[in-house]
py3Dmol code that shows the C-alpha trace and the ligand (Angstrom):
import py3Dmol

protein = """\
ATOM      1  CA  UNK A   1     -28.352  39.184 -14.917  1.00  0.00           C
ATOM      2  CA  UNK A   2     -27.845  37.491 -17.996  1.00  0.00           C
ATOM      3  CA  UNK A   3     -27.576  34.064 -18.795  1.00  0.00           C
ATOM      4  CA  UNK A   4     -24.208  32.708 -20.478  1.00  0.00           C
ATOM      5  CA  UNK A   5     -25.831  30.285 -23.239  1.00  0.00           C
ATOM      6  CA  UNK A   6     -28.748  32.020 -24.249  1.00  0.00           C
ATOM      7  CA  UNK A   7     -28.377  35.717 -23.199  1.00  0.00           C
ATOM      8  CA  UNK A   8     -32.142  35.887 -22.110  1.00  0.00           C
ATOM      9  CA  UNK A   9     -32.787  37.847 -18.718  1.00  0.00           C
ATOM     10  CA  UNK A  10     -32.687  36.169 -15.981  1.00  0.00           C
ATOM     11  CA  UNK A  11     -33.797  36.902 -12.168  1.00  0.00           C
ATOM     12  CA  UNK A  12     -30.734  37.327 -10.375  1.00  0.00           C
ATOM     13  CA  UNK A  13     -29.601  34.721  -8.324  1.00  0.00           C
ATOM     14  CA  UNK A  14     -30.678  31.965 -10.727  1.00  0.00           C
ATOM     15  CA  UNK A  15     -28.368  28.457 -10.483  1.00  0.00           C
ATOM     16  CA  UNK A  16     -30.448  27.525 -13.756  1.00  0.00           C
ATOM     17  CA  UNK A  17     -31.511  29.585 -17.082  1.00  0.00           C
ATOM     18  CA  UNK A  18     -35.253  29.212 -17.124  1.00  0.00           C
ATOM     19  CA  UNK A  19     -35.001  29.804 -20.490  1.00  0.00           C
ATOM     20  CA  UNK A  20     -32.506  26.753 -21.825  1.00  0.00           C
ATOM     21  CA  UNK A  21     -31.412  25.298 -18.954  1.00  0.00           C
ATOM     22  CA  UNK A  22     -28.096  26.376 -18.764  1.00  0.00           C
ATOM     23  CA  UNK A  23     -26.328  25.501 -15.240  1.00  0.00           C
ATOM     24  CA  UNK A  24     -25.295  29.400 -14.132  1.00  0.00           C
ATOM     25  CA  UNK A  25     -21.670  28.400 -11.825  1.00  0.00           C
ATOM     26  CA  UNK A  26     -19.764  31.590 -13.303  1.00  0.00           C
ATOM     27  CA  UNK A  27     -22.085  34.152 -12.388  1.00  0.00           C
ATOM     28  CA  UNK A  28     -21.644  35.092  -8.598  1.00  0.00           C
ATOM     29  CA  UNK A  29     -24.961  37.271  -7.596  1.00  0.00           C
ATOM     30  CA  UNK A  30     -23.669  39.952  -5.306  1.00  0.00           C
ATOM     31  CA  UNK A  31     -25.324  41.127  -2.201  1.00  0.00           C
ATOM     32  CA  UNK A  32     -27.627  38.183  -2.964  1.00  0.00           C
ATOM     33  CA  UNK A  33     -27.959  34.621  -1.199  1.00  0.00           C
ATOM     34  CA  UNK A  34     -27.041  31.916  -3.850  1.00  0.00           C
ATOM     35  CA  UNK A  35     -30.426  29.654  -3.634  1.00  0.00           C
ATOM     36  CA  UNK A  36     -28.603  26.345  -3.717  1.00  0.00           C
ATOM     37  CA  UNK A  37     -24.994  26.735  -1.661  1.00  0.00           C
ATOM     38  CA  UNK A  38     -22.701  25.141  -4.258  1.00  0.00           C
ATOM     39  CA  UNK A  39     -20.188  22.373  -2.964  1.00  0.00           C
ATOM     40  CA  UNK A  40     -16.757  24.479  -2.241  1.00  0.00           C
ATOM     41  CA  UNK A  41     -14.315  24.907  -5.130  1.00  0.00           C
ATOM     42  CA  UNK A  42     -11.652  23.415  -3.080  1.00  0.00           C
ATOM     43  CA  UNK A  43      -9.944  21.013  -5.854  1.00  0.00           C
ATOM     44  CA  UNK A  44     -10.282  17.348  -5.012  1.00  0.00           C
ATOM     45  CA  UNK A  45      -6.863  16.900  -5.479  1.00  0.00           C
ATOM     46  CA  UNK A  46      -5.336  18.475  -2.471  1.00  0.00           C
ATOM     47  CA  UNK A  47      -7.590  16.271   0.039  1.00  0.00           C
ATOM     48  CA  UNK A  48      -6.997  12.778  -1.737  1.00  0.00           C
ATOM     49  CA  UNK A  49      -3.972  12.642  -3.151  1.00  0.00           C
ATOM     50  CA  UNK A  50      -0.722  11.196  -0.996  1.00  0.00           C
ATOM     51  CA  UNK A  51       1.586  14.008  -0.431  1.00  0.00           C
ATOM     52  CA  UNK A  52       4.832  12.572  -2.508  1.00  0.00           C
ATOM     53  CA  UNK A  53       7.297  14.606  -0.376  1.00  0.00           C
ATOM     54  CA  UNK A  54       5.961  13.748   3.266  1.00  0.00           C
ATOM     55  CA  UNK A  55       8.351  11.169   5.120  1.00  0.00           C
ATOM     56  CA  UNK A  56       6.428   8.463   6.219  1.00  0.00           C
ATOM     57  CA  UNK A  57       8.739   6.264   8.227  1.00  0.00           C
ATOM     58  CA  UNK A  58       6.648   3.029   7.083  1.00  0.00           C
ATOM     59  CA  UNK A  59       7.336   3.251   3.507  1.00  0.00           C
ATOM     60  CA  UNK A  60      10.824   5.392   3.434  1.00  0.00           C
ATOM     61  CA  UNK A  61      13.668   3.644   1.386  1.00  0.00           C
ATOM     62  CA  UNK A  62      15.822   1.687   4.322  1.00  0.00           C
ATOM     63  CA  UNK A  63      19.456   2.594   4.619  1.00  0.00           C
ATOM     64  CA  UNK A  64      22.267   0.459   3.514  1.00  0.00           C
ATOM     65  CA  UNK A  65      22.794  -0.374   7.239  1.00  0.00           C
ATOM     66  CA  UNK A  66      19.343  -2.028   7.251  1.00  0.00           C
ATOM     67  CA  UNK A  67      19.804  -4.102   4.412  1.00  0.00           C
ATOM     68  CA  UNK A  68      23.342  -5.047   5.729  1.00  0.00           C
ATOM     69  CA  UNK A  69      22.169  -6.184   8.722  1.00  0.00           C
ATOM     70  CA  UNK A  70      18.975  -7.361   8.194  1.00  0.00           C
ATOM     71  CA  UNK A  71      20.365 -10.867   6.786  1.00  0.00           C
ATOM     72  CA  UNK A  72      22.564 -10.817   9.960  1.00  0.00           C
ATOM     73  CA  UNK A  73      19.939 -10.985  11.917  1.00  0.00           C
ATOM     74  CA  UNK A  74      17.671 -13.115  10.309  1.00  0.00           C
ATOM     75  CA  UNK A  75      20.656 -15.572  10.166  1.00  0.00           C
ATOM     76  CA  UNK A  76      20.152 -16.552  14.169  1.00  0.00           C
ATOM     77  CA  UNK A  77      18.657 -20.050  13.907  1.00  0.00           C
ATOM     78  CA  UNK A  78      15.505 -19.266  16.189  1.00  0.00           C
ATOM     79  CA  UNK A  79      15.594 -15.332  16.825  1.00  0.00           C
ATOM     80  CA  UNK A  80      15.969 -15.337  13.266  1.00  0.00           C
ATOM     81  CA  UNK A  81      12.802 -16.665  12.642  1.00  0.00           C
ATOM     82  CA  UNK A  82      11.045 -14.937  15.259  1.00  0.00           C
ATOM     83  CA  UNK A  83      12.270 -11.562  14.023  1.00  0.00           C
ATOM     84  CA  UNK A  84      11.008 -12.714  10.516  1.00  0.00           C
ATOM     85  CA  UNK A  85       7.530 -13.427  11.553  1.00  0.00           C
ATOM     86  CA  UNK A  86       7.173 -10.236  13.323  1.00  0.00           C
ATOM     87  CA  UNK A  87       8.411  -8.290  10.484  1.00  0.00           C
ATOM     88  CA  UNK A  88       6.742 -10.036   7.656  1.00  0.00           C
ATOM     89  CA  UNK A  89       3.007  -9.750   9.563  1.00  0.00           C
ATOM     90  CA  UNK A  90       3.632  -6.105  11.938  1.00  0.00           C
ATOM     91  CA  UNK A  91       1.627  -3.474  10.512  1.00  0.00           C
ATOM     92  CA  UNK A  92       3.986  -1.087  11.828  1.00  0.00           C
ATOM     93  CA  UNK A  93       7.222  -2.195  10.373  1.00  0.00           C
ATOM     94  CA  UNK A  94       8.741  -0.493   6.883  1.00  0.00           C
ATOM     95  CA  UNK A  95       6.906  -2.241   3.705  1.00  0.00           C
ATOM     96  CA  UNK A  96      10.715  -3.016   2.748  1.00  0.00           C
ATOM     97  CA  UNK A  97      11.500  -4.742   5.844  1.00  0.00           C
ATOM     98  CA  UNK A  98       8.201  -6.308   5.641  1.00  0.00           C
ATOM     99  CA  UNK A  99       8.900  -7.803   2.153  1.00  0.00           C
ATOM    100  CA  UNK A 100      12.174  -8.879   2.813  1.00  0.00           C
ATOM    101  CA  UNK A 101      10.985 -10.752   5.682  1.00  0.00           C
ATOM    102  CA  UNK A 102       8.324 -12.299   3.559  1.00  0.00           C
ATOM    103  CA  UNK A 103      10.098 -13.056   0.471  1.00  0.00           C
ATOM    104  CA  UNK A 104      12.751 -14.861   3.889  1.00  0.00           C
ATOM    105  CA  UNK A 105       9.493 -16.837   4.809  1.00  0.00           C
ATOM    106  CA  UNK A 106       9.042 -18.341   2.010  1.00  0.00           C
ATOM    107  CA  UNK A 107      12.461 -19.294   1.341  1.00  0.00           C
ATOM    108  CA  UNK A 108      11.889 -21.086   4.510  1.00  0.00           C
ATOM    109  CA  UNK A 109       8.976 -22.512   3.552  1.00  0.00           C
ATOM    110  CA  UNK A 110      10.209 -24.353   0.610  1.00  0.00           C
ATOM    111  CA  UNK A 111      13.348 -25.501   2.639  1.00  0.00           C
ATOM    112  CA  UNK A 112      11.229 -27.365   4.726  1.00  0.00           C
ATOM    113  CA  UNK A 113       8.985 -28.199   2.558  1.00  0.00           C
ATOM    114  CA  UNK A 114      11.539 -29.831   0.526  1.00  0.00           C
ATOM    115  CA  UNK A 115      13.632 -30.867   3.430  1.00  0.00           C
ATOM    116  CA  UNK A 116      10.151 -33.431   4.096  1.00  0.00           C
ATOM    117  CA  UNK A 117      10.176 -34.437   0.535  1.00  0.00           C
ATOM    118  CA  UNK A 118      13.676 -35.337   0.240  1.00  0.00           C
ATOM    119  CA  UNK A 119      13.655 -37.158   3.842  1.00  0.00           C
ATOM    120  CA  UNK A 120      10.303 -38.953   2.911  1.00  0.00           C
ATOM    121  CA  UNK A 121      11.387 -39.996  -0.936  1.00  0.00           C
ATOM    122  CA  UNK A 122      15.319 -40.387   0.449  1.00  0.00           C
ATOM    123  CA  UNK A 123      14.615 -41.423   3.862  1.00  0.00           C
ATOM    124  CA  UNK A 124      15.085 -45.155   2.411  1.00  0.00           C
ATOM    125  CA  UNK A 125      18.089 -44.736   0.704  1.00  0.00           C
ATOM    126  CA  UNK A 126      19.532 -42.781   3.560  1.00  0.00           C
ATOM    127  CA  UNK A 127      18.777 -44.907   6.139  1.00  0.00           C
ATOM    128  CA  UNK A 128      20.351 -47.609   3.624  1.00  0.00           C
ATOM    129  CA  UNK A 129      23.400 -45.834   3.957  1.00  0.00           C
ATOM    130  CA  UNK A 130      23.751 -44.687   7.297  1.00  0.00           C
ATOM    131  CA  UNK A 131      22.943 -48.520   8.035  1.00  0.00           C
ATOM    132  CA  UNK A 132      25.811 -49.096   5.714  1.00  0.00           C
ATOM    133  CA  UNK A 133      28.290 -46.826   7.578  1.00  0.00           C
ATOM    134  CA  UNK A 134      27.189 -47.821  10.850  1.00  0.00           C
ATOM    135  CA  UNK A 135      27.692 -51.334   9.871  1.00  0.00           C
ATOM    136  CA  UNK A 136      31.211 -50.525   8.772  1.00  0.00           C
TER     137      UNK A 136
END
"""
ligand_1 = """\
1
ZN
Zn -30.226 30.454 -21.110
"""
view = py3Dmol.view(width=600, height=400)
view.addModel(protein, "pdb")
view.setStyle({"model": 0}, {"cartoon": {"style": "trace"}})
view.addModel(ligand_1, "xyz")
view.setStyle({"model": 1}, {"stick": {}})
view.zoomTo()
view.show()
């Protein structure tokens, strides 16, 4: 054989042209064992790359019926919560679901958190006025 840079002769089989070096990957040596077994030609794309198409029940859009509901649900004082918590930290529950119920949480979260502020900075002047209806 012949290599593809240089055109010197080669012995057949060659991976590299002893000549310049040249890496020989087109040249297939027939009825000859390749030396060094090259890495298969399978393109890297097909193994790593997320299949766009495939239905994956964890990150499919949720139906309308989902996203109707789901404030239903979440409405129940104390289920409502519970519900929340499961689907904001389950691994297995849709990412949508899951980021509803999060972006939920923290609604909650600064309820409460300003529910204590207000009763802490207010608590005077409500308990001034709830002592001033009472008194009525
Ligand atoms: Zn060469």
């Amino acid at each position: 054989m012949f290599c593809n840079k240089c055109a010197s002769r080669i012995p057949d089989g060659s991976v590299f042209c002893p000549e310049c070096g040249q890496k020989l990957t087109s040249e297939q040596p027939l009825g000859q064992n390749a030396p060094l077994r090259q890495p298969p030609t399978v393109p890297p794309t097909r193994a790593s790359a997320p299949v766009p198409s495939a239905y994956d029940p964890l990150t499919a859009p949720l139906s309308t019926a989902s996203f109707f509901w789901m404030p239903v649900i979440v409405a129940i004082p104390i289920v409502g919560l519970i519900v929340l918590l499961v689907w904001a930290f389950s691994k297995n529950t849709n990412v949508n679901r899951k980021h509803y119920a999060r972006s939920v949480l923290i609604w909650v979260l600064i309820s409460v958190i300003l529910g204590v502020l207000v009763s802490i900075l207010g608590g005077n002047l409500l308990g001034s006025l709830q002592g001033a209806l009472g008194s009525r």
